[in-house]
Backbone of each chain as ProteinMPNN parsed JSONL, in Angstrom:
{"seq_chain_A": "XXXXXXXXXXXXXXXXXXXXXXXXXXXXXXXXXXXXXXXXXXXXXXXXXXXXXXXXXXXXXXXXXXXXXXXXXXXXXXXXXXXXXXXXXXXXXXXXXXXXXXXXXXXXXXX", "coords_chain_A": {"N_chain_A": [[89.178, 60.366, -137.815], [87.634, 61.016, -134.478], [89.275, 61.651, -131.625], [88.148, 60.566, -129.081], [86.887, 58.44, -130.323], [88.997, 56.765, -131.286], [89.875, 56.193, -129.053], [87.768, 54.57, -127.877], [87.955, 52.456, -130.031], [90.837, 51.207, -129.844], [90.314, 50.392, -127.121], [88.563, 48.311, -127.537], [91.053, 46.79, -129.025], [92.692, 44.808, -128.09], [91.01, 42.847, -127.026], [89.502, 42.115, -129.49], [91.965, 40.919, -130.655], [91.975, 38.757, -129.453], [90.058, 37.728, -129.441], [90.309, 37.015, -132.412], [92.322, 35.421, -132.381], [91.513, 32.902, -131.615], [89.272, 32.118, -133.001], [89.344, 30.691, -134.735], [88.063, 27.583, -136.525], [88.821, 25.106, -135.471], [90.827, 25.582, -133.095], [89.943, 26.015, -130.331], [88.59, 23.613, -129.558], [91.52, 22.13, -130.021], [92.915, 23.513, -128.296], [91.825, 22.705, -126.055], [91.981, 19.954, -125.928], [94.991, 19.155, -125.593], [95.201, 20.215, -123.407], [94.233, 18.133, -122.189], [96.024, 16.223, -121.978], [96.397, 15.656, -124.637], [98.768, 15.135, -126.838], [99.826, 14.381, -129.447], [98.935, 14.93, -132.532], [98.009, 12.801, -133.761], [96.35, 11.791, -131.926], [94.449, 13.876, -131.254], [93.065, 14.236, -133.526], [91.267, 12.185, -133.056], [90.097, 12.737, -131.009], [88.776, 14.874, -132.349], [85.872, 15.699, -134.309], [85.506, 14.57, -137.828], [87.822, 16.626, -138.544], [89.546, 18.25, -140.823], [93.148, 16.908, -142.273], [95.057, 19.056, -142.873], [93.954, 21.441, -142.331], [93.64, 21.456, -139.998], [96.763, 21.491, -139.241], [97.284, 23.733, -140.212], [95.949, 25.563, -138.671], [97.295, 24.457, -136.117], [99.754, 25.227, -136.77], [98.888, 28.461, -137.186], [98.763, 28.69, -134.118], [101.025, 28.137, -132.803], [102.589, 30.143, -134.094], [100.851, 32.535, -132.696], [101.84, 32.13, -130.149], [100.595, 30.5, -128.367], [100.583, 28.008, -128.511], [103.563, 25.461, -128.018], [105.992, 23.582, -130.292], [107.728, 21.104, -130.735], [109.683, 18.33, -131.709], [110.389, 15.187, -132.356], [113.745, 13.297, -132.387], [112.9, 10.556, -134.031], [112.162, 6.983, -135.055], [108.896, 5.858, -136.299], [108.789, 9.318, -136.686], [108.233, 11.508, -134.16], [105.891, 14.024, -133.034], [105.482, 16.194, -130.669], [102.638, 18.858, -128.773], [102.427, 21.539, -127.206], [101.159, 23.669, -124.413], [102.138, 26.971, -124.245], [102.592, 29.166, -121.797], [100.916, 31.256, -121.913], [99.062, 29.709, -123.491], [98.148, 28.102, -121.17], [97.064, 30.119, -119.57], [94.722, 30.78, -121.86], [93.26, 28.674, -121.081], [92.027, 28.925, -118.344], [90.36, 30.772, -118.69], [88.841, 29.741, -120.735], [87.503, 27.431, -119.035], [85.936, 29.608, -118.036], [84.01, 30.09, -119.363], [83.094, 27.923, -120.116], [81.347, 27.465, -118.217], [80.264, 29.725, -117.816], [78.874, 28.991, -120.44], [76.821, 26.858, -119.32], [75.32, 28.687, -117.99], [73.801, 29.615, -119.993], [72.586, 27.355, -121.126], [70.913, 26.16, -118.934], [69.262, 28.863, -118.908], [67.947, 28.608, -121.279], [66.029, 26.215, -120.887]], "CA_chain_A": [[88.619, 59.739, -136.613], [87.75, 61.723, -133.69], [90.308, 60.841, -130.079], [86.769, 59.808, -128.132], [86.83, 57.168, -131.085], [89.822, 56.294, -131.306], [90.006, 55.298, -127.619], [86.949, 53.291, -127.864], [88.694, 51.516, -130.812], [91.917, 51.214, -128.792], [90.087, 49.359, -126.427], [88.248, 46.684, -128.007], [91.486, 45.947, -129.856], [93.028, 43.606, -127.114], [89.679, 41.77, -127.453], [89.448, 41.537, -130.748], [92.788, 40.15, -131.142], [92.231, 37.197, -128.624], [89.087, 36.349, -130.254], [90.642, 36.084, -133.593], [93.374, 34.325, -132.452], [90.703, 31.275, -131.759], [87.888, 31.89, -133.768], [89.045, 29.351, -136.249], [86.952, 26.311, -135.943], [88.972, 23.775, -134.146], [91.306, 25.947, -132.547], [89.582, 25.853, -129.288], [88.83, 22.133, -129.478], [92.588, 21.718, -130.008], [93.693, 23.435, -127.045], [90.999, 21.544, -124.843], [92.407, 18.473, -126.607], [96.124, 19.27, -125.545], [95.076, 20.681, -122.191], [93.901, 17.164, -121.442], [97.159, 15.294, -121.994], [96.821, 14.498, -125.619], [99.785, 16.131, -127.158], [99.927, 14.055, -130.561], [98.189, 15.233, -133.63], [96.733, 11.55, -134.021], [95.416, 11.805, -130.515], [93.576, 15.273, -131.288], [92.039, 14.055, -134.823], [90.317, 11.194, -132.599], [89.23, 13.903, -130.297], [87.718, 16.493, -132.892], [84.748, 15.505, -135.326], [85.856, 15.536, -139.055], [88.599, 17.676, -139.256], [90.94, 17.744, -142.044], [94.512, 17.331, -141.398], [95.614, 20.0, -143.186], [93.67, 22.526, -141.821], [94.556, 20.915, -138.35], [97.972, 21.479, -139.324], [97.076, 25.678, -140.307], [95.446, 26.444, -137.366], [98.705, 24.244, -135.249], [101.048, 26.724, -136.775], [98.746, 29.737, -136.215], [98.777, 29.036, -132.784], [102.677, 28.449, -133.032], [102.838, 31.499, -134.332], [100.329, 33.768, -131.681], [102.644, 31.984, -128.735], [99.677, 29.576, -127.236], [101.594, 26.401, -128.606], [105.071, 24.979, -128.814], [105.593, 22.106, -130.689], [109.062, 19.672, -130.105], [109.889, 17.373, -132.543], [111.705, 13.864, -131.2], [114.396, 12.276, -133.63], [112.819, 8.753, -133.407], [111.675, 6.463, -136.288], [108.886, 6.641, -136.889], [109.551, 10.874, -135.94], [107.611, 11.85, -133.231], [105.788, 15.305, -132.944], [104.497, 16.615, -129.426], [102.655, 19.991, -129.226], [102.085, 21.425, -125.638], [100.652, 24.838, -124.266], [102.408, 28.064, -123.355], [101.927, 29.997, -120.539], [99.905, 31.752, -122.689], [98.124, 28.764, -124.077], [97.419, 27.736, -119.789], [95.93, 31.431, -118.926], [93.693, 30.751, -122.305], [92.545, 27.584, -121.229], [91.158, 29.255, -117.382], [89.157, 31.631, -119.234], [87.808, 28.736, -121.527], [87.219, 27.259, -118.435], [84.983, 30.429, -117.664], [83.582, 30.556, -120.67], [82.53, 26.935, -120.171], [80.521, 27.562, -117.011], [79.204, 30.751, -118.399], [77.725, 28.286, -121.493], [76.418, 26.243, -118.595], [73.994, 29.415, -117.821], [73.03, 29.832, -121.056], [71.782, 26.17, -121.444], [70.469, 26.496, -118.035], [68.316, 29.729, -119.81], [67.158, 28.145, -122.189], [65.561, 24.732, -120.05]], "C_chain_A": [[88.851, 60.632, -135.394], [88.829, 61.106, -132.447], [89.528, 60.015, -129.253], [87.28, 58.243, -129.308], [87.576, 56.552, -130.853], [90.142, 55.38, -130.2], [89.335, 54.486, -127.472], [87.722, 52.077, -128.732], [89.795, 50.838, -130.455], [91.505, 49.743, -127.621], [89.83, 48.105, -126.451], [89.618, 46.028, -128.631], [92.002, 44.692, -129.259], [92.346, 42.362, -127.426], [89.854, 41.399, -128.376], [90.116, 40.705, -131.526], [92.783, 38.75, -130.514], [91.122, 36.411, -129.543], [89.357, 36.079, -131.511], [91.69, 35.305, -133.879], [92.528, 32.828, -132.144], [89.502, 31.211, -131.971], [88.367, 30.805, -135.036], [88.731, 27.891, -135.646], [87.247, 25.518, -135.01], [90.35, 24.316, -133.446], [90.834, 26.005, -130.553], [89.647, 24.248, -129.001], [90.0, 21.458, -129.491], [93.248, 22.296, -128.565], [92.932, 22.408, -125.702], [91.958, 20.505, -125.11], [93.988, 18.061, -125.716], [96.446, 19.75, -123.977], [94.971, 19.197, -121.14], [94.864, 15.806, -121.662], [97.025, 15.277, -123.553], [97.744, 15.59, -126.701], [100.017, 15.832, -128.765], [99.197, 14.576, -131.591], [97.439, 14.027, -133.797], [96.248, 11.103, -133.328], [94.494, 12.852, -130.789], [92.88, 14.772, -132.454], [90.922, 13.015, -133.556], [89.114, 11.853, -131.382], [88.22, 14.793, -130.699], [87.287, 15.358, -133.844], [85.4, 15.729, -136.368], [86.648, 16.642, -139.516], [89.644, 17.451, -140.166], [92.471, 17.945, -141.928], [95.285, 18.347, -141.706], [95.318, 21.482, -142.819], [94.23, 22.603, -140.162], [95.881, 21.803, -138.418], [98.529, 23.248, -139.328], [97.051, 25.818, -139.099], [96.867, 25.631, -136.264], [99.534, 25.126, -135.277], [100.087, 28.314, -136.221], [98.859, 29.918, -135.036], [100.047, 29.25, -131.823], [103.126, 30.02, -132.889], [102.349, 32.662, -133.078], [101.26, 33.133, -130.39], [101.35, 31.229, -127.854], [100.347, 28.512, -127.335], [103.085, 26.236, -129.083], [104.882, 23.721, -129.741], [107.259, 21.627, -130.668], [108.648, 18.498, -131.003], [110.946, 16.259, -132.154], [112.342, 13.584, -132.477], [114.25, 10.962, -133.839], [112.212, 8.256, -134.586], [110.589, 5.544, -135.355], [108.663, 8.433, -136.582], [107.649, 11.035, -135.224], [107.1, 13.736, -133.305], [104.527, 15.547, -131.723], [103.984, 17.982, -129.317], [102.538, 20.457, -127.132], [101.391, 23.139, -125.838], [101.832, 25.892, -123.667], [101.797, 28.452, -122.205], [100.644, 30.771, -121.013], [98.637, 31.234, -122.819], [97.424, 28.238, -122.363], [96.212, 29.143, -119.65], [94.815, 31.131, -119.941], [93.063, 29.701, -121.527], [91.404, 27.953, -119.472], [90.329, 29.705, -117.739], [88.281, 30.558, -120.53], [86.955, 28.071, -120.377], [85.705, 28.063, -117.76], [83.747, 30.713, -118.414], [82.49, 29.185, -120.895], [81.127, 26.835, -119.471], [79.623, 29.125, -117.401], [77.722, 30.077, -119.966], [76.724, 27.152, -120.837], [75.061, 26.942, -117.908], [73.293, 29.295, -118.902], [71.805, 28.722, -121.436], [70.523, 25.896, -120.111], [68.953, 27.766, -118.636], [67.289, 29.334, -120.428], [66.154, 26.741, -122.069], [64.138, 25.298, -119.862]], "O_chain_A": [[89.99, 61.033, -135.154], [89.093, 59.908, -132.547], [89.948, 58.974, -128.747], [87.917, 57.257, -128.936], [87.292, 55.567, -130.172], [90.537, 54.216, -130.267], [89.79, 53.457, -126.973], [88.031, 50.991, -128.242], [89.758, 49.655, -130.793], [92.059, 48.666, -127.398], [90.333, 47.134, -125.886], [89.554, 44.814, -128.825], [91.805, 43.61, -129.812], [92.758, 41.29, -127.869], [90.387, 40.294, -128.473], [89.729, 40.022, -132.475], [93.429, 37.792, -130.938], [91.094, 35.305, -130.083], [88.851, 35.067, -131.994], [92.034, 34.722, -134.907], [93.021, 31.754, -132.489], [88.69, 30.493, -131.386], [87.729, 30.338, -135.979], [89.09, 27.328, -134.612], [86.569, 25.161, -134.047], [91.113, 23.387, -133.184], [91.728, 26.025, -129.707], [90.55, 23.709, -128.36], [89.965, 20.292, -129.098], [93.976, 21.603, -127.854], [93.4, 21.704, -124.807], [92.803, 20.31, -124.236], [94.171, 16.932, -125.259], [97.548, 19.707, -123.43], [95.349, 19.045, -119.979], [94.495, 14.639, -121.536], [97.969, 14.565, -123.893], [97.318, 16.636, -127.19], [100.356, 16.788, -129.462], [98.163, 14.697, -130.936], [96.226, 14.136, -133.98], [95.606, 10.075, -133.545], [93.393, 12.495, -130.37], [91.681, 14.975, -132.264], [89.767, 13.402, -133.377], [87.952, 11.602, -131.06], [87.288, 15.316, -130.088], [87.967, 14.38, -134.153], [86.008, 16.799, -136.41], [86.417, 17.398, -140.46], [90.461, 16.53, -140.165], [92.968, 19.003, -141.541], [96.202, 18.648, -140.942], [96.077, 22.445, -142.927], [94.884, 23.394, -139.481], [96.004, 22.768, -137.665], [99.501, 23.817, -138.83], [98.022, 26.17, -138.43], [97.443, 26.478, -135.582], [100.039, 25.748, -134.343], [100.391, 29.048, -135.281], [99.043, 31.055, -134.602], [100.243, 29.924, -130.812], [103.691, 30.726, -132.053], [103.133, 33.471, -132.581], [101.326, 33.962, -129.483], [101.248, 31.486, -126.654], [100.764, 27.974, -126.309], [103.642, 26.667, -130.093], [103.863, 23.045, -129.876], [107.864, 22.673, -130.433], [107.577, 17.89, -131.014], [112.088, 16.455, -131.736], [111.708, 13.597, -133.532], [115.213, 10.194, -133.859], [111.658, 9.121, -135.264], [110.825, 4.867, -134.354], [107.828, 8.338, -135.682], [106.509, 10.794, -135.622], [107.933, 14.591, -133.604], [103.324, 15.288, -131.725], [104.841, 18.729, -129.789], [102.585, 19.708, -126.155], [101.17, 23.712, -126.905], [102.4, 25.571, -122.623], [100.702, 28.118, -121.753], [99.555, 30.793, -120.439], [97.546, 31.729, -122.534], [96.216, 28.003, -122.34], [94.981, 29.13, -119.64], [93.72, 31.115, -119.378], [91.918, 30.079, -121.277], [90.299, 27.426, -119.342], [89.247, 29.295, -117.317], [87.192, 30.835, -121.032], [85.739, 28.062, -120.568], [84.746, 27.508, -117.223], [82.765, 31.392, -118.115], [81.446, 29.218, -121.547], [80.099, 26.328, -119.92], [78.434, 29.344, -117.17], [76.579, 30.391, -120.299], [75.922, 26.563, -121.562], [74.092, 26.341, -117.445], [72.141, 28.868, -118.826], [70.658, 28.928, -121.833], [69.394, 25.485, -120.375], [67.791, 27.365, -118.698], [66.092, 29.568, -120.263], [65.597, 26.283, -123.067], [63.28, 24.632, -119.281]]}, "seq_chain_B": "XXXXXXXXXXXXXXXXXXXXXXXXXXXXXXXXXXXXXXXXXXXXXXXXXXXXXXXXXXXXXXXXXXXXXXXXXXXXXXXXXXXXXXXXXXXXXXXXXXXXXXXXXXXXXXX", "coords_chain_B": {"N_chain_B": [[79.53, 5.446, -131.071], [81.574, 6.053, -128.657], [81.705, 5.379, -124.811], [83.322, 6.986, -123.823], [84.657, 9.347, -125.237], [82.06, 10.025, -126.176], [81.435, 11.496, -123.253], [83.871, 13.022, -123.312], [82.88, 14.681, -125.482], [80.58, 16.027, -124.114], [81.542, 17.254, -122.163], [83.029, 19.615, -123.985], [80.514, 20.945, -124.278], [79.173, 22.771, -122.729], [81.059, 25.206, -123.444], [81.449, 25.087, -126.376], [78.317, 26.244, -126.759], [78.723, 28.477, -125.718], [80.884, 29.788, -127.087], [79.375, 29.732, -129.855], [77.676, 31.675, -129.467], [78.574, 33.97, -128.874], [79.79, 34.285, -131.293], [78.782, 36.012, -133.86], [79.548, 38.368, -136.102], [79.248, 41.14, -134.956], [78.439, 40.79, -132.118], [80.103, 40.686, -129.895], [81.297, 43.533, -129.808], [78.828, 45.048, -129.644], [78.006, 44.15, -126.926], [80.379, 45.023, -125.93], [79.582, 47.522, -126.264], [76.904, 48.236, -124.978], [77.863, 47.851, -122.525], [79.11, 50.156, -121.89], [76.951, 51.873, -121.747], [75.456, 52.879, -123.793], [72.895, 52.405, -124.964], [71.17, 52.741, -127.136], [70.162, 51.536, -130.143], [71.082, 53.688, -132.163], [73.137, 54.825, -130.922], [74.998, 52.241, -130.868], [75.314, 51.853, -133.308], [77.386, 53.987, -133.955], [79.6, 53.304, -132.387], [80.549, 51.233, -133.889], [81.86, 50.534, -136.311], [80.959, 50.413, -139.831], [78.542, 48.294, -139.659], [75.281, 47.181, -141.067], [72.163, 47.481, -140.657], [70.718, 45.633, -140.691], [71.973, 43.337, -139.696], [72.491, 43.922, -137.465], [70.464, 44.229, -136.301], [69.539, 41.319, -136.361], [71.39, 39.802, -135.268], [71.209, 41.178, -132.508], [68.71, 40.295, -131.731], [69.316, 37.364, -131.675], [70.726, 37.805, -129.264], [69.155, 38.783, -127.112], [67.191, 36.255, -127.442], [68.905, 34.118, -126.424], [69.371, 35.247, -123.898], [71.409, 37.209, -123.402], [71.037, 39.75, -123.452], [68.417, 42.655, -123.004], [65.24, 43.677, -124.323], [63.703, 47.409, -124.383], [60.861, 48.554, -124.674], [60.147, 52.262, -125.594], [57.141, 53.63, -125.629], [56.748, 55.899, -127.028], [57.171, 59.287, -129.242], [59.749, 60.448, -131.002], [59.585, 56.856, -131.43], [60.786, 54.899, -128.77], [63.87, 53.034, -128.692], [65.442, 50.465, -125.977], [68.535, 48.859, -125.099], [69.383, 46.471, -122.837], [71.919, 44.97, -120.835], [71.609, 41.305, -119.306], [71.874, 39.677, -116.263], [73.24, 37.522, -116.794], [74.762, 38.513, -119.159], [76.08, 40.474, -118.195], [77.816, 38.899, -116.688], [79.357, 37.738, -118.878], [80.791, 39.824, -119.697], [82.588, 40.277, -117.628], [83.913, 37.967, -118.382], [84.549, 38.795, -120.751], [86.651, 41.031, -120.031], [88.545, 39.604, -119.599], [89.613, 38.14, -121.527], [90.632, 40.006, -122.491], [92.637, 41.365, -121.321], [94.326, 38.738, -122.016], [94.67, 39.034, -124.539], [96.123, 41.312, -124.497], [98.505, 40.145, -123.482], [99.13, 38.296, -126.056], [99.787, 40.341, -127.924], [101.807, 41.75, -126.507], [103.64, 39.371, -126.962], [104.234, 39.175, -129.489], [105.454, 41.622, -129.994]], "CA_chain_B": [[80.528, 6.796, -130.158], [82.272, 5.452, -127.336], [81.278, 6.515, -124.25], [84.794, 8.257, -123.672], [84.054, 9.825, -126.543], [80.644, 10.731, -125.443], [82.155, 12.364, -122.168], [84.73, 14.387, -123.871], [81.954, 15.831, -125.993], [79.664, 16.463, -123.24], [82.609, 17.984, -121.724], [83.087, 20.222, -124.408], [79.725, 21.714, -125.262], [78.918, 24.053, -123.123], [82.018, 25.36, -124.241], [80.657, 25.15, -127.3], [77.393, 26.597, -126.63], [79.275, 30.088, -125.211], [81.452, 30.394, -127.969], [78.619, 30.362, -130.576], [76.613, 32.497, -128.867], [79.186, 34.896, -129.079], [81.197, 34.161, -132.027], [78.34, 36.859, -134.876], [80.601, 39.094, -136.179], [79.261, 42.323, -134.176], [77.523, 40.337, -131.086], [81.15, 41.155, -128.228], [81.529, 44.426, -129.697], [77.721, 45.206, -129.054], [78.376, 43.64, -125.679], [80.923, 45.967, -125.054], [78.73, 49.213, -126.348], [76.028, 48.443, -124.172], [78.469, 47.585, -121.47], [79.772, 51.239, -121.764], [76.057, 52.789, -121.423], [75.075, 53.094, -125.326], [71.543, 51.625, -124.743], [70.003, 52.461, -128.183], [71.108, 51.062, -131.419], [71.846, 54.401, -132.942], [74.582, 54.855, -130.442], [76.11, 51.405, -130.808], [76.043, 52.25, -134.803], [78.305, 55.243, -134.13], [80.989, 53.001, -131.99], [80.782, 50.379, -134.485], [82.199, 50.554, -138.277], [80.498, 49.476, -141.237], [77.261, 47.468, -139.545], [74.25, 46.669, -141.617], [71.053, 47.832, -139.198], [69.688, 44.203, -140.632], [72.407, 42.147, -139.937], [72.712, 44.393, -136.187], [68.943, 43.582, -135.399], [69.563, 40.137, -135.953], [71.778, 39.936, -134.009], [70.636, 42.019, -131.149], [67.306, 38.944, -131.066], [69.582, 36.336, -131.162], [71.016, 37.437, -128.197], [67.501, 38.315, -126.387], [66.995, 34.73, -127.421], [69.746, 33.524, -125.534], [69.049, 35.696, -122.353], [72.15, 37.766, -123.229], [70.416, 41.353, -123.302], [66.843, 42.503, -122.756], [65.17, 45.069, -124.941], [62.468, 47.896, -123.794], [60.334, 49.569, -125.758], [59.427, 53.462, -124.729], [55.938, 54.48, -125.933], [57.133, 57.643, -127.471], [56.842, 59.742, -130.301], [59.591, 58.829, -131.729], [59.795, 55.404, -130.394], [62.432, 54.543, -128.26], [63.897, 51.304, -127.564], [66.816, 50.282, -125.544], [69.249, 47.384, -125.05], [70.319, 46.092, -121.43], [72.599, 43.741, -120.162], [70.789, 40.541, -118.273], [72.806, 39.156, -115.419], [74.044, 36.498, -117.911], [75.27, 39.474, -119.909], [77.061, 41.0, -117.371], [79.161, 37.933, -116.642], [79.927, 37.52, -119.9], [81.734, 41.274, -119.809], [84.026, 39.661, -116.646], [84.669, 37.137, -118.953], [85.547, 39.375, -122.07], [87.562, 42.158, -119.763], [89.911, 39.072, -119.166], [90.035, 37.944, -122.706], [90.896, 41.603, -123.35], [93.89, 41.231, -120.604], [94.868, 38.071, -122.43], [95.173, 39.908, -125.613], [97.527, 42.037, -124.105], [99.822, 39.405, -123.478], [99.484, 37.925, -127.036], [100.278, 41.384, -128.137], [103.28, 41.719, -125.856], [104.709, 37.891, -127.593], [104.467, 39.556, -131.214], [106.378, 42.76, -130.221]], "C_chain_B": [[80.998, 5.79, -129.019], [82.104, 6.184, -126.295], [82.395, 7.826, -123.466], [84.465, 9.204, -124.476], [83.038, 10.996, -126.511], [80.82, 11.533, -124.22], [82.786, 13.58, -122.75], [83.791, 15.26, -124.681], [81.274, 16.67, -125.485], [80.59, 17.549, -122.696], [82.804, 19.5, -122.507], [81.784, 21.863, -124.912], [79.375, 22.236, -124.629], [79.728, 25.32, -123.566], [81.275, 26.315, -125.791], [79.82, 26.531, -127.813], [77.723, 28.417, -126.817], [79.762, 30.531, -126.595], [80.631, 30.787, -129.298], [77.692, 31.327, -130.443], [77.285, 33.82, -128.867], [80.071, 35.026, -130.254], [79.997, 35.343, -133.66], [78.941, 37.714, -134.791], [80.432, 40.589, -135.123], [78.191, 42.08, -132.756], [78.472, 41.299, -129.304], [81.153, 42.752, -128.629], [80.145, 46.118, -129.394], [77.672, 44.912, -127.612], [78.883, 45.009, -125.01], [80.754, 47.464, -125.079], [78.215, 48.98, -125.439], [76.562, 48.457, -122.515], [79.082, 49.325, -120.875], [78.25, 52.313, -121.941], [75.394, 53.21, -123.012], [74.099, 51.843, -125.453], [71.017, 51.367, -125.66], [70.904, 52.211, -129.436], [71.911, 52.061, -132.187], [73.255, 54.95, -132.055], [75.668, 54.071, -130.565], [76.55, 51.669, -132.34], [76.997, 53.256, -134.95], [79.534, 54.134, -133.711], [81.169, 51.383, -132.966], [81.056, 50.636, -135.921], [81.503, 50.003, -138.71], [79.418, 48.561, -140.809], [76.394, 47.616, -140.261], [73.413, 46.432, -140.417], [70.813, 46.503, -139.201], [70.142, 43.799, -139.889], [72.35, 42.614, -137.901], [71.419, 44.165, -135.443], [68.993, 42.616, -135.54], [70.039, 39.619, -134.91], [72.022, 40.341, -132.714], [69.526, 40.764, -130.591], [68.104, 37.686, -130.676], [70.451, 36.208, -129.593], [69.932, 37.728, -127.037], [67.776, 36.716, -126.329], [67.933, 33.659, -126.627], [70.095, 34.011, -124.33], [70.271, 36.473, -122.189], [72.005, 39.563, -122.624], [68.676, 40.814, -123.205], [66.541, 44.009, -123.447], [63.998, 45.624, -124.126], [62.169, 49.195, -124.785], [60.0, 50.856, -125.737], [58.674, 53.901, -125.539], [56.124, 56.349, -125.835], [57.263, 58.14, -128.282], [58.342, 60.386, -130.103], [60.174, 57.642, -131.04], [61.049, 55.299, -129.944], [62.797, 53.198, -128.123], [65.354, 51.107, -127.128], [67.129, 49.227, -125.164], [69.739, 47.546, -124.044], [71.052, 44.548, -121.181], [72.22, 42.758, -119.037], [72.108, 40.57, -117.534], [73.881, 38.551, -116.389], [75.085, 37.234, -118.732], [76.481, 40.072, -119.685], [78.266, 40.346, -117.339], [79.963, 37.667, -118.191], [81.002, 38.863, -120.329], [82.801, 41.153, -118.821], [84.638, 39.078, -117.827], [85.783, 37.91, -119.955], [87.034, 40.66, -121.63], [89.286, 41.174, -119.507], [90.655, 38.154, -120.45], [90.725, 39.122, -123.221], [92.206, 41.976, -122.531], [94.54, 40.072, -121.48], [95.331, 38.606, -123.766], [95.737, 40.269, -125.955], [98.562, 41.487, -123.929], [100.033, 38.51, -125.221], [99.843, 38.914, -128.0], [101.618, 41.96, -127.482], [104.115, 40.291, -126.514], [104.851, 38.645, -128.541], [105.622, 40.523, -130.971], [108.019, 42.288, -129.995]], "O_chain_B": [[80.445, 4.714, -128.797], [82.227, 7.406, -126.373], [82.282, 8.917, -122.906], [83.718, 10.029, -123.949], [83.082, 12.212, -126.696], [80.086, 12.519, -124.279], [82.405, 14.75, -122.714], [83.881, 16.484, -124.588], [81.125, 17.811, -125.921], [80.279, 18.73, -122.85], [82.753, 20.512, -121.808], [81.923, 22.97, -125.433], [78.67, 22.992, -125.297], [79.164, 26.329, -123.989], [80.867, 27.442, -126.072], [80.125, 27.414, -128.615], [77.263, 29.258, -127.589], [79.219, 31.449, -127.211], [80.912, 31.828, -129.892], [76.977, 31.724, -131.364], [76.558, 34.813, -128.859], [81.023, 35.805, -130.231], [80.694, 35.369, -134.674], [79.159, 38.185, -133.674], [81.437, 41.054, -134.586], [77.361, 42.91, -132.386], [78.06, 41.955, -128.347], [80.983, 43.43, -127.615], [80.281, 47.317, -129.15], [77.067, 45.823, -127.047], [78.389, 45.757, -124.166], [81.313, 48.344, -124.425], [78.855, 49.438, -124.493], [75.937, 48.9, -121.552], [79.393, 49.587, -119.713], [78.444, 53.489, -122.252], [74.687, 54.215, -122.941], [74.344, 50.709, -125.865], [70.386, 50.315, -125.766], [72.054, 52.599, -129.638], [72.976, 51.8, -132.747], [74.25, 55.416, -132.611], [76.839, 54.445, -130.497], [77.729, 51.718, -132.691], [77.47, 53.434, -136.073], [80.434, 53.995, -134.539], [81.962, 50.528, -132.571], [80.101, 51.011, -136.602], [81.167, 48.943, -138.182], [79.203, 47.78, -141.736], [76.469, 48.834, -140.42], [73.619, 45.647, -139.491], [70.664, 45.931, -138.121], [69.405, 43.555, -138.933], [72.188, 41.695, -137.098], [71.322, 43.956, -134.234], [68.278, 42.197, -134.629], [69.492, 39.125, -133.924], [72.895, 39.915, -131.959], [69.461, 40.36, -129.43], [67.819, 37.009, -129.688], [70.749, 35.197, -128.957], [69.854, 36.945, -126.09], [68.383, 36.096, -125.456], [67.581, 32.521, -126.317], [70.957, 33.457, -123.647], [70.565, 36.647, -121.006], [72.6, 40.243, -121.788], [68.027, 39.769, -123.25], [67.162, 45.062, -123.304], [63.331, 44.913, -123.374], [62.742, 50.151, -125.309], [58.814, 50.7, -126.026], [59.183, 54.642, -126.38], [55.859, 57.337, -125.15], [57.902, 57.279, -128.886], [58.42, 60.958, -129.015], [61.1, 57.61, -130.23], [62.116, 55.526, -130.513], [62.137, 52.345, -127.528], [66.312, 51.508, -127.789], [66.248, 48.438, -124.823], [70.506, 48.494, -123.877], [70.663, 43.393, -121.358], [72.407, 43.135, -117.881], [73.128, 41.169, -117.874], [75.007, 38.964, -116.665], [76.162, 36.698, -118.995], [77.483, 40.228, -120.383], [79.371, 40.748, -117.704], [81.164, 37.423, -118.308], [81.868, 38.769, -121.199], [83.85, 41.774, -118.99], [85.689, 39.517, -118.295], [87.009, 37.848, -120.058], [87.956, 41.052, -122.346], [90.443, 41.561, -119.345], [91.776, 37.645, -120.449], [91.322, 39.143, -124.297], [92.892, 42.879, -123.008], [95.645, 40.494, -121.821], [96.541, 38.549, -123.983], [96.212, 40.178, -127.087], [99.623, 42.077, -124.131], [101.175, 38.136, -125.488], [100.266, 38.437, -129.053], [102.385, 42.64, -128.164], [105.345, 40.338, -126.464], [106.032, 38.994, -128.538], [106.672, 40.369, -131.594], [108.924, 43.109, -130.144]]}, "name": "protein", "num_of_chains": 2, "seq": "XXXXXXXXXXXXXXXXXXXXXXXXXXXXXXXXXXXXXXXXXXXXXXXXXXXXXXXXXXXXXXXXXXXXXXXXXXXXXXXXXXXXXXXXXXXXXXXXXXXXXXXXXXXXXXXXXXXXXXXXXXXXXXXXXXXXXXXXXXXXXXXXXXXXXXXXXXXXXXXXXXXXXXXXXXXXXXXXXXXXXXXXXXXXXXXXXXXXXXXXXXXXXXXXXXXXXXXXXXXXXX"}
């Protein structure tokens, strides 16, 4: 690989890594979900269309994992599990925000 | 549906709308060729790996079709044609330079 390349490649990778940290299906719809108070997992199923809880439950930890969500577990019967946003998980949610109003041209476009 | 329900969806889609419009596997990284002056397809095929011309002219119309780019044809032996960035287009390269800063910070959590 030539250095010109390389640098192009270099660049997009930033990108590339944000968008595959929430290209999985209801990863976006979950931070909206969590952005707007509802912190429970059986508040967010009632929020998203058809999702299965186990995949729910994947994409919760991936996001665990990339540092957008914590999650806090209460000791209470029956056990409690709250998830919230990082700092991380806030800065995504402005640029969803942007992202919102940019899909607001598009539909706009297409009228 | 409830019309809570019906809100939060509405809420969500142009959302939505953006993210499918950008989510074909080589649609942002076409974005960000043309964004860097690589007008004609055989340039973006150099800064792109492994594309399929088909699957890269599809997706070049579907974003015409969504007012992302604009093609032009040059009456020339041999034909030219080149890909520009609408307005719509443009903004959408704010958007991605700050997905591409966010990146960087989900790349700074891992290390």
């Amino acid at each position: 690989m030539k250095t010109e390349e390389r640098v192009a490649e270099n660049k997009i990778c930033p990108l590339e890594i944000a968008v595959n940290s929430i290209s999985g299906k209801w990863k976006i719809p979950i931070v909206w979900q969590i952005n707007e108070g509802k912190k429970r997992p059986s508040e967010f199923l009632k929020g998203i269309a058809n999702v299965d809880r186990r995949v729910l439950n994947k994409q919760l930890n991936e996001m665990i994992e990339d540092g957008i969500l914590t999650k806090e577990s209460f000791n209470e019967l029956p056990p409690r599990v709250e998830y919230s946003l990082t700092e991380i998980g806030e800065k995504l949610v402005e640029i969803l925000w942007q992202l919102n109003d940019w899909g607001k041209l598009l539909i706009l476009e297409k009228e």
